[in-house]
N, C-alpha and C positions, 0 to 999 in steps of 0.2 A: 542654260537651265533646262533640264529634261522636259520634256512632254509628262500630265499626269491626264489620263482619263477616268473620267467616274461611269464607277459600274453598278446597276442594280443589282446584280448576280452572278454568281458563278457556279452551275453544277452540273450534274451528268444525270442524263436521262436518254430514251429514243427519240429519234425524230419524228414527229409526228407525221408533217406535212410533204407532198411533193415529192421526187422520184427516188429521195432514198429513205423511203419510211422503212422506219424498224432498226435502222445500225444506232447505235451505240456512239452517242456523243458527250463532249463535253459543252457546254453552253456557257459563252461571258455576253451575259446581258449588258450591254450599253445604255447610258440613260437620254433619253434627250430625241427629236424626231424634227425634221422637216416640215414632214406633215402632218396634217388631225384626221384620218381618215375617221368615217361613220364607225365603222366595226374594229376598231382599235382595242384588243382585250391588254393592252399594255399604260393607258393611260394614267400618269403622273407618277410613272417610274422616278420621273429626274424630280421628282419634289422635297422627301428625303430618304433617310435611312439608304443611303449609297455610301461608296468607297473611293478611294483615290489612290490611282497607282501610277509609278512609272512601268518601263516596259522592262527592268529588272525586278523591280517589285511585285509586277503582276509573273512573271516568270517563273519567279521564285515560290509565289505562289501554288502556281500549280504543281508543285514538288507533290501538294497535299492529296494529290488525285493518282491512281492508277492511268497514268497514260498509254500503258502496256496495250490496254482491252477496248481501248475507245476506237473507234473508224477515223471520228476527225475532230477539231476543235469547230465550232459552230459558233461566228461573232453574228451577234443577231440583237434586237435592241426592243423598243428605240429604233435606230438607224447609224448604223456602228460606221460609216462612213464617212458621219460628220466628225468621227476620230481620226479622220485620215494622219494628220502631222504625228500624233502617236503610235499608228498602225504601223506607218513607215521604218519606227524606233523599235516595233513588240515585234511584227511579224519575221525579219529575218533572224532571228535570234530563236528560233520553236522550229523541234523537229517535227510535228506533226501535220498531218493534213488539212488546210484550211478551207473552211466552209464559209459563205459567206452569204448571209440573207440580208436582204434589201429592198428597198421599196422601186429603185433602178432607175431613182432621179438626179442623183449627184454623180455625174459621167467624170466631170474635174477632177472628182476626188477618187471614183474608181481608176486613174490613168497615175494618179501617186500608188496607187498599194497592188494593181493587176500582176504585177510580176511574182507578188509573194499568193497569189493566191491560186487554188484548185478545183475550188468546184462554185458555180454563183449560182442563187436560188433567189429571181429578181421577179418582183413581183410587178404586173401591168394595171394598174389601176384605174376602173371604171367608174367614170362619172356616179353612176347611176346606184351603187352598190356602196362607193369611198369618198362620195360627195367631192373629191377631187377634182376639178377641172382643168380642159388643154393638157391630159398627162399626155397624150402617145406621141406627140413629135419629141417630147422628152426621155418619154422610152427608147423614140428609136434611136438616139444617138448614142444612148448607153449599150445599148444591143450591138451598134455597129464597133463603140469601142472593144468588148469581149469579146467578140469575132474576130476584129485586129489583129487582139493578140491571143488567138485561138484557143478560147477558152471555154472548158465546159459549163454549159448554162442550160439552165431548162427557165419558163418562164409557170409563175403557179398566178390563178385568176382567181378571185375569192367574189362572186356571182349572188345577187339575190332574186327576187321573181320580176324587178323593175328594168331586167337586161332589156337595154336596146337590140335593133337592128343593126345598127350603125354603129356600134362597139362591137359587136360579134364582127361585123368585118376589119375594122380597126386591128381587131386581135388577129385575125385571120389574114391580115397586109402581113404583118409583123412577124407574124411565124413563116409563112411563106419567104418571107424577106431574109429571115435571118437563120433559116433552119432551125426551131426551136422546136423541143418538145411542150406543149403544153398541160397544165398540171389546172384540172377545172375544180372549186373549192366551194362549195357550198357555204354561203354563210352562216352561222351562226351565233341566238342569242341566247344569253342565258344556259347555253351546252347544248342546247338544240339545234338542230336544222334550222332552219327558215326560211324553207323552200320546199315546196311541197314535189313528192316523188315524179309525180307528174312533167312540173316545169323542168327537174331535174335533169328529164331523161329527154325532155324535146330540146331542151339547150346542150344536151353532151350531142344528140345525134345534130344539128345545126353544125356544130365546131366538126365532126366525124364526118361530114359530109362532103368537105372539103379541106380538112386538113389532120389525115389519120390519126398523126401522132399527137394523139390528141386522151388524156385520160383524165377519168375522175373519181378522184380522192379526197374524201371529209380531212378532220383536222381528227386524226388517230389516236394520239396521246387523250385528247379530252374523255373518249369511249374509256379508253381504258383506267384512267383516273391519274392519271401521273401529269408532273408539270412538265 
């Protein structure tokens, strides 16, 4: 019996976030998450009003899309990882470029789908910011699996004024560790900031002072009003 995963969505927009803001994607929302992070603008996707596809059905689907003009397909959730056994069935079968964002706590399931994928946009979740706790020895084993098998990844930080000390080195073990680009994210509520200009700029220079490659970028799409 086929694999079917449920999806909140599927459409095309830019990227907002992290190092490839501005191309032109497709987006299949996934429903469903791991985790409950604080700043979740996705919560209770998987409740209802979703879809159910196999990985011909979903395929076939996208017939309905211009794939000509898109940069890549962008599986993003939710946490589209906990689809891995379907990932496995949908992704060799698309010609397109696979994007993959993630929260980069399900290593098991990134080592089923790493070979069909291109670019991973894996987020490091801070205690302090994602009420998440004990993520970075979690991160790092998902980090060490994408290096493995030499994949391109940048890591995006979504930060509020509560940042530690001890998380800013946390992040800065980790990128050193694994060569990452880091992508710093301002959080926001309600479409605002929430983080005042100030902490903004003493927390980029902190990360910039010992790990260059290090940049910071809002959430782009919400400025401009697009989903």
């Amino acid at each position: 019996m086929a694999n079917k995963a449920k999806i909140a969505e599927i459409f095309t927009s830019i990227q907002g976030e992290g190092s490839y803001i501005g191309v032109k994607q497709l987006f299949i929302r996934f429903c469903g998450c791991n985790l409950n992070c604080n700043f979740c603008d996705t919560n209770g996707i998987s409740d209802e009003n979703y879809l159910e596809f196999t990985a011909d059905e979903l395929k076939k689907h996208l017939d309905n899309f211009n794939l000509r003009i898109i940069h890549s397909i962008s599986l993003t959730g939710g946490e589209p990882l906990l689809w891995a056994d379907f990932l496995i069935e949908f992704l060799p079968i698309i010609k397109n470029k696979i994007y993959l964002e993630t929260n980069s706590t399900l290593n098991n399931n990134l080592e089923k789908i790493i070979n069909f994928v291109d670019i991973i946009s894996a987020d490091i979740k801070l205690p302090s910011a994602s009420g998440i706790q004990n993520s970075f020895a979690v991160h790092d084993e998902f980090f060490k699996t994408a290096r493995k098998y030499d994949k391109e990844i940048f890591a995006k930080i979504v930060f509020d004024k509560n940042i530690l000390e001890d998380e800013i080195n946390h992040c800065l073990k980790l990128a050193e560790k694994y060569n990452l680009e880091l992508i710093l994210q301002p959080k926001t509520e309600e479409e605002n900031i929430a983080v005042s200009p100030e902490t903004i700029l003493e927390v980029l220079d902190k990360f910039l002072s010992q790990h260059p490659k290090t940049r910071l970028i809002p959430q782009v799409h919400k400025y401009l009003g697009v989903e």
